[in-house]
C-alpha positions in Angstrom: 0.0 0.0 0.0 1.3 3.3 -0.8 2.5 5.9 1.6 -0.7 8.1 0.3 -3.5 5.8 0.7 -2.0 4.9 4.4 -2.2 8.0 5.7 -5.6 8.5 4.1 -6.5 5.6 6.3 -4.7 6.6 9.3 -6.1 10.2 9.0 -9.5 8.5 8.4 -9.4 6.2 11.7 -8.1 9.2 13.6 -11.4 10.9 12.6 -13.9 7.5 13.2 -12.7 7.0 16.5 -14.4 9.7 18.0 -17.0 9.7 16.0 -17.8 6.3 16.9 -17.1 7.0 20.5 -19.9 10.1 20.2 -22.3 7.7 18.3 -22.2 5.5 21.1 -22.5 8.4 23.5 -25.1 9.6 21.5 -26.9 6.4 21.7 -26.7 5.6 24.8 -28.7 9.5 25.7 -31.1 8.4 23.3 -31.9 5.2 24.8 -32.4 7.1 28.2 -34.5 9.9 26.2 -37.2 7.5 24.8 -37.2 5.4 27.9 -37.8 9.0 30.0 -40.0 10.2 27.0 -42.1 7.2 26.1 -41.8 5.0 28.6 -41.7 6.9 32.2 -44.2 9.6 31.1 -46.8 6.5 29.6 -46.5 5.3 33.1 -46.7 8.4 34.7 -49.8 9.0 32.8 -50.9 5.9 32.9 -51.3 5.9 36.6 -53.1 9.5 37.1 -55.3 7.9 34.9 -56.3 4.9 36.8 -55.9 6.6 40.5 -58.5 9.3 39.1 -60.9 6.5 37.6 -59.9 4.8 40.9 -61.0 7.8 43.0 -65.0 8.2 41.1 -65.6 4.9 42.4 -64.1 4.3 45.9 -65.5 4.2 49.1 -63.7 4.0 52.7 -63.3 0.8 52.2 -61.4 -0.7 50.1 -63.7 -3.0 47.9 -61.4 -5.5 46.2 -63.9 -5.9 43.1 -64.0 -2.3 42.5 -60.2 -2.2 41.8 -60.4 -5.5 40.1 -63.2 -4.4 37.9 -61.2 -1.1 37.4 -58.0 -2.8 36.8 -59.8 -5.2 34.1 -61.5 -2.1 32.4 -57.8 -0.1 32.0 -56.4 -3.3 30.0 -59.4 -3.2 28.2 -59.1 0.7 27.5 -55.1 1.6 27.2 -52.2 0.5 25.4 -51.9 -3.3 26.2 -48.4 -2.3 27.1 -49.1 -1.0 30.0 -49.3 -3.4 32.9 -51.0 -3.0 36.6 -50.2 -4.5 40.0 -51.8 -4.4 43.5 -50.0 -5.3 46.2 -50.4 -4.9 49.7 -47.1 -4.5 52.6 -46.2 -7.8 52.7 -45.7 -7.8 48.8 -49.2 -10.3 48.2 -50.5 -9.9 44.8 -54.6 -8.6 45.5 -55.1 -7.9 42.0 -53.6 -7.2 38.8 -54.3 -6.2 35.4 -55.4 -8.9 32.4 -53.0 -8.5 30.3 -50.4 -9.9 33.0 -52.1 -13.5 32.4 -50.0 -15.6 35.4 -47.4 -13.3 35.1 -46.7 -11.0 38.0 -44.3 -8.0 38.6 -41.4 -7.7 40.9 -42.0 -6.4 44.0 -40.2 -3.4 44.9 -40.2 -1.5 48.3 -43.1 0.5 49.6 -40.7 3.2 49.9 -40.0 3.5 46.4 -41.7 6.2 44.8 -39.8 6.7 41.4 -39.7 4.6 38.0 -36.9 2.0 38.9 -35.9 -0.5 36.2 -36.4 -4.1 37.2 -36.2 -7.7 35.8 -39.2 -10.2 35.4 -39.5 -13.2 36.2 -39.1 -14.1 31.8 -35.9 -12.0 32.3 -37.3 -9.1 30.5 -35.9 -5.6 31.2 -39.5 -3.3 32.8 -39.6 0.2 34.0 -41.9 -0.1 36.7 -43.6 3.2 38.7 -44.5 2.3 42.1 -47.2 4.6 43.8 -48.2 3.9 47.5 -51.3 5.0 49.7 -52.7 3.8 52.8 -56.3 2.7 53.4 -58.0 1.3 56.4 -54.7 2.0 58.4 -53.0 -0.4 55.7 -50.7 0.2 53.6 -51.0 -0.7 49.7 -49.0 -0.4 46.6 -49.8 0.1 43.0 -47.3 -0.6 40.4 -47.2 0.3 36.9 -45.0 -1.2 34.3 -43.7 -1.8 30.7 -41.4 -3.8 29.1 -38.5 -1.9 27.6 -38.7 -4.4 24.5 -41.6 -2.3 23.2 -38.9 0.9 22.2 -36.1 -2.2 20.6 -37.4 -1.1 16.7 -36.5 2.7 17.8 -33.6 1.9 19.3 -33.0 -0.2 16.5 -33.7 2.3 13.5 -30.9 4.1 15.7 -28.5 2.2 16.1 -28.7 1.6 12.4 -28.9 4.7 11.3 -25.4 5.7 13.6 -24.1 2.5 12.1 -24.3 3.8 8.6 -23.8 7.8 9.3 -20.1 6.2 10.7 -19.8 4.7 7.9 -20.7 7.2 5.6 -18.9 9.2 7.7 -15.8 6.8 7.1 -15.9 7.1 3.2 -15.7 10.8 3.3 -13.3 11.1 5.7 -11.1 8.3 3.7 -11.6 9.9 0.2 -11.1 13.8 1.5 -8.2 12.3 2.8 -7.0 10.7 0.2 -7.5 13.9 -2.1 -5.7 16.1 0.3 -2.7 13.7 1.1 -2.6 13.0 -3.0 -2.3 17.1 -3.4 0.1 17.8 -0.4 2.4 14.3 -1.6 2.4 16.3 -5.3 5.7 17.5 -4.8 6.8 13.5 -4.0 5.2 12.5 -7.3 7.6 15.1 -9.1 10.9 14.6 -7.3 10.6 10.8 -7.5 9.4 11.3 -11.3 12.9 13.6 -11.7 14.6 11.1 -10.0 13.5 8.3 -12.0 13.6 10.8 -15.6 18.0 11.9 -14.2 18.8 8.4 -13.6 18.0 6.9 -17.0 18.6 10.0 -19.1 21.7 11.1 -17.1 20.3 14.6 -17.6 21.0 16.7 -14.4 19.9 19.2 -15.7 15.9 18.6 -15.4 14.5 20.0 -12.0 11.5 19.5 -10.3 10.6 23.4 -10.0 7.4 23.2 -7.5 5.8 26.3 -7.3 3.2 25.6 -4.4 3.5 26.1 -0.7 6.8 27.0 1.0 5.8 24.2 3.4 7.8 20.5 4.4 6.9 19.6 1.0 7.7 22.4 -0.7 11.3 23.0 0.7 12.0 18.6 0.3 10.9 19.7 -3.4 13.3 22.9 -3.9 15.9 21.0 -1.2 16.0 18.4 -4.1 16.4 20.8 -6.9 19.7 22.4 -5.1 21.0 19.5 -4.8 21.0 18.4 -8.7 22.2 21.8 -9.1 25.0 21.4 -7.3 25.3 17.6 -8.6 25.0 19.3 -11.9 28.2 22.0 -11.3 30.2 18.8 -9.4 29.8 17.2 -13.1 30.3 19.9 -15.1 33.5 21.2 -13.0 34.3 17.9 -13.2 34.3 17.7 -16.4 35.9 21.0 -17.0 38.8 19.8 -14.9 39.3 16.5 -16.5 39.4 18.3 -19.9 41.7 21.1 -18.9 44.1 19.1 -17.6 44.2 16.9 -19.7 44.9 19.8 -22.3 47.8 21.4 -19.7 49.2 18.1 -19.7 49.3 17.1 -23.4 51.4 20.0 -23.9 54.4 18.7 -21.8 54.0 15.5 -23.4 54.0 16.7 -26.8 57.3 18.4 -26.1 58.5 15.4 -24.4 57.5 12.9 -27.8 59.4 15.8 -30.1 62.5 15.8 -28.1 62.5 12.5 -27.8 62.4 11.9 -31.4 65.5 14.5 -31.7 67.7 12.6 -29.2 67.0 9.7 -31.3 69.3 11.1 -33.6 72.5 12.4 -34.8 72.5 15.6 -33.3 75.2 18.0 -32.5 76.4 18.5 -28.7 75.3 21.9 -28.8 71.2 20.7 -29.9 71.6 17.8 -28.0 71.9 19.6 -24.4 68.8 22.4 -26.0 66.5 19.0 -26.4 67.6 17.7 -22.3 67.1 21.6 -21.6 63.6 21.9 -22.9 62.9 18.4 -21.7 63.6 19.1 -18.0 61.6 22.5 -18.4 58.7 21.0 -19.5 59.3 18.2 -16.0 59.6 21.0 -14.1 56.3 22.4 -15.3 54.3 18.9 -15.5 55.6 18.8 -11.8 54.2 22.0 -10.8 51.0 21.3 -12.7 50.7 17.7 -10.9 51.9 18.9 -7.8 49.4 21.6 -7.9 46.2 19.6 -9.2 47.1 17.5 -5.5 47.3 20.6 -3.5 43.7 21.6 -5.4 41.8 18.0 -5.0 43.4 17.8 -0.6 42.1 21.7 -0.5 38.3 21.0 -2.3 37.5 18.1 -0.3 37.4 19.8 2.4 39.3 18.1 4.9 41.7 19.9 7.4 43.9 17.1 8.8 46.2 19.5 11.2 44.3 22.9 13.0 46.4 25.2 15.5 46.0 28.8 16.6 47.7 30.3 13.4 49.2 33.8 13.5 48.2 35.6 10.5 50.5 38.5 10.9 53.3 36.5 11.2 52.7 34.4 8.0 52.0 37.9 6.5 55.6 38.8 7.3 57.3 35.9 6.3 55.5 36.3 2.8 57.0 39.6 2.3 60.6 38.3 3.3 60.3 36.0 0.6 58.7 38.5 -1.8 61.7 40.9 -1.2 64.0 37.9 -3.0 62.1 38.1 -6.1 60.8 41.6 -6.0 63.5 43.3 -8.1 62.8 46.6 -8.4 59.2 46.9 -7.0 58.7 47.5 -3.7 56.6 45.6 -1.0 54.6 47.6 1.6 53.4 45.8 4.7 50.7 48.4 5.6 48.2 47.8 8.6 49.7 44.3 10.7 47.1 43.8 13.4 48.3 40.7 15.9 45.2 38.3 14.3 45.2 34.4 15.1 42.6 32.3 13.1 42.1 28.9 14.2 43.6 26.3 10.6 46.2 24.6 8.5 49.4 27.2 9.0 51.0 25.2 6.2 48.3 25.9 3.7 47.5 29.4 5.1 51.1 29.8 4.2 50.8 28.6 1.1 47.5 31.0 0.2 49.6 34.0 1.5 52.3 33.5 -0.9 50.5 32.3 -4.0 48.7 36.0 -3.4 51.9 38.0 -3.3 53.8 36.2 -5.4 50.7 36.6 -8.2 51.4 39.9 -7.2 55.0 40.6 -7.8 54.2 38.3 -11.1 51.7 40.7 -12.8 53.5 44.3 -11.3 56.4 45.9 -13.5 59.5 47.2 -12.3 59.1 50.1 -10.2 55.7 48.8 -8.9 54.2 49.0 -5.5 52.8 45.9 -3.6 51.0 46.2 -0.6 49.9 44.2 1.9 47.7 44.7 5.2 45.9 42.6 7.8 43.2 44.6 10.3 39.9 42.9 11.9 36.4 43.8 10.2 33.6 43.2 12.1 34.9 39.8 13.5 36.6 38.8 10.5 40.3 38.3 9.7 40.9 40.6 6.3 43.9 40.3 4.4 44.5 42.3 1.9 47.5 42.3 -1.3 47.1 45.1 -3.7 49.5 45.7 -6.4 49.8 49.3 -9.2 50.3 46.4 -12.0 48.2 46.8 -15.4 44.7 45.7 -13.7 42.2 43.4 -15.2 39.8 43.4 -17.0 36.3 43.2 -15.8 35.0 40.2 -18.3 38.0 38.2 -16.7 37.4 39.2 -13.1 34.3 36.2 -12.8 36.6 33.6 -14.1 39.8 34.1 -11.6 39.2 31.9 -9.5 38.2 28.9 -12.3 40.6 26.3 -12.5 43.5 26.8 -15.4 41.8 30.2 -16.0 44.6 32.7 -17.3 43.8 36.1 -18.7 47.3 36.2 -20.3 47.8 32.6 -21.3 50.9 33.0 -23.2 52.4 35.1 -20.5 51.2 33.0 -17.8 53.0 30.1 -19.4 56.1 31.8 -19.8 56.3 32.7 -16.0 55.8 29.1 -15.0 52.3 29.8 -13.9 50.3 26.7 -14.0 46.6 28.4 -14.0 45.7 27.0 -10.0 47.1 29.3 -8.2 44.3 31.1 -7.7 41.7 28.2 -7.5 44.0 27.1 -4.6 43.8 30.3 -2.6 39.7 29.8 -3.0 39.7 26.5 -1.9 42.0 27.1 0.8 39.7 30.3 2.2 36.6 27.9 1.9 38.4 25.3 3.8 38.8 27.8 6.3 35.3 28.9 6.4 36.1 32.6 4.7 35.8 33.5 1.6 38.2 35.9 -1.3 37.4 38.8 -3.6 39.2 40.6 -6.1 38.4 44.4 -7.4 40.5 45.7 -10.7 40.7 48.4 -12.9 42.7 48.5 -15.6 46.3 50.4 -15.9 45.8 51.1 -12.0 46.1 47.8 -10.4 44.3 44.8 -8.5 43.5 44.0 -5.2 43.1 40.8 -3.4 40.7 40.3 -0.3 40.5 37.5 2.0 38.1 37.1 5.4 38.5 34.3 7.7 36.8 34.1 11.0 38.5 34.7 13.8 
């Protein structure tokens, strides 16, 4: 059974339970209604009657044929339902009504006044009115009585009439259920349809797009259309990556096949050692590029095997130690140094600092000015490297951080870049739960901005 049509039924017992439980209460008043309605007030009445008929006929005496005549003329003259009883203290029968035949009532107490329910001798349920008076010093006792068999066809028609507003009641409650369960499970329908259509087309990019209620539902729905979206950029990166490097890589190999092919023959001293030359370049770049593409996959997945109490200022300073070695002519600033410890991986924080400046002193001519700065903003960590170099251009600026992006490729090539530098220094911030910007104008200079929370 689906999930749909059991919690129609579930929702629909929830609501029959009570019902039934009030049907039953409801019953039960009823039953005490007609027994108080037509039963108790026919006796009630009943017995005015025969005490006033009683009364136009009575002496001082009591004359036993008088109320034996009078009880024979009530059978005769009311509802043959009613039944009549006269007893005297000790509980003797003196005389009774026809329609009793051999039968006679219970006794009750001469104290009783009220309609009591009793059991005859057949085992038939009676309400029976007792009403007392005292003649000749003697005291006497009339009872009235019907069986409560006479109200079982109303009763009946009730209880069969509950019986099928329940059920009624049931079937509306199951198929209103059923209807609103079906509309609020909707949003199931089309994520398990999506599901079903992505795994045997492969084609992430389909998406459930539910438009209704912002409700569990509706956020399982959109929850499931972030996640293919983010399924869908894994792929795509993924495939991005796997092409990209395979192109960074053919390039090394290309040069390694040529040279290769050059060694194999006779070639002077002088282009023999050019051929080991450009073949240990082109190592040392497929090196780099391999070593980097490790540094890149450890940094995305996440993971931070080593954390310590990492002092930013200091890693700051020992960046610019090592800038000054390859600076040349440029000079490096250290602006603002605020003492700022963030909680991480000091080797890779290292490693994010210097791929920044050293981008910096890359891309900035001779004579250029490189500053760097770390203050607290608003319970951040922000580092800043700025350099006066020719700038970027805004098309580029989306793209820095993409893997093997270069704005310059030729250039970018020729300084041993490898195009991940950058894509490291995101991954490494994310790791790190901050985050890095870049502003640029062109023939002015960039600017580099890292938070991480302190």
């Amino acid at each position: 059974m689906s999930i749909r049509w059991r919690l129609a039924l579930s929702f629909a017992l929830l609501l029959v339970i009570p019902a039934t439980i009030a049907s039953m209460f409801f019953f039960v008043a009823f039953r005490r209604y007609v027994i108080s309605e037509q039963v108790d007030s026919r006796l009630k009445v009943y017995s005015t009657l025969f005490l006033t008929t009683l009364a136009s006929g009575a002496t001082d005496n009591v004359d036993y044929d008088v109320i034996s005549s009078t009880l024979a003329s009530l059978g005769d003259t009311t509802s043959p339902e009613i039944w009549v009883q006269l007893t005297d203290a000790d509980g003797n029968v003196l005389a009774k009504s026809d329609n009793l035949g051999d039968e006679n009532l219970p006794v009750v107490s001469l104290s009783q006044s009220s309609v009591v329910t009793v059991t005859s001798a057949s085992g038939d349920e009676l309400r029976l009115l007792p009403v007392g008076f005292e003649a000749e010093g003697q005291r006497y006792q009339l009872q009235f009585a019907q069986s409560l068999s006479s109200i079982d066809p109303i009763l009946s028609r009730m209880g069969v009439t509950l019986i099928l507003v329940v059920m009624v009641f049931l079937a509306l409650a199951f198929i209103s259920a059923a209807v609103l369960v079906g509309r609020a499970l909707s949003p199931v329908k089309k994520v398990t349809a999506t599901a079903q259509s992505i795994t045997s087309s492969s084609d992430l990019t389909r998406r459930v797009d539910y438009r209704g209620s912002k409700d569990e539902i509706g956020r399982l729905a959109a929850t499931f259309d972030q996640m293919i979206e983010q399924l869908d950029g894994l792929m795509r990166s993924q495939r991005s990556f796997v092409a990209d490097a395979s192109h960074e890589l053919r390039g090394p190999l290309t040069v390694f096949q040529g040279n290769l092919g050059l060694l194999r023959r006779n070639l002077s001293e002088e282009d023999r050692q050019e051929s080991l030359r450009a073949l240990e370049a082109e190592a040392a770049r497929m090196t780099r590029v391999i070593n980097d593409l490790l540094v890149l996959a450890e940094v995305e997945s996440g993971l931070l095997d080593q954390q310590q109490m990492v002092s930013l200022r200091d890693l700051l300073l020992d960046a610019q130690d090592r800038a000054m070695l390859l600076a040349g002519d440029r000079q490096i600033i250290v602006g603002r140094q605020d003492d700022l410890w963030v909680k991480g991986d000091a080797h890779k924080l290292d490693q994010m600092i210097n791929n920044l400046v050293g981008n910096a002193v890359k891309y900035t001519p001779d004579g250029g000015i490189i500053t760097l700065s770390l203050c607290e903003e608003d319970g951040w960590a922000r580092l800043d490297v700025s350099d006066t170099g020719m700038g970027i251009a805004p098309e580029h600026l989306p793209h820095l951080f993409d893997r093997f992006y270069r704005v310059d490729k030729a250039r970018s090539r020729a300084a041993g870049g490898t195009g991940l530098g950058l894509a490291i220094v995101k991954g490494i911030a994310e790791q790190h739960g901050g985050r890095v910007a870049v502003t640029s104008e062109l023939g002015k200079g960039t600017m580099f901005t890292v938070w991480l929370k302190l």
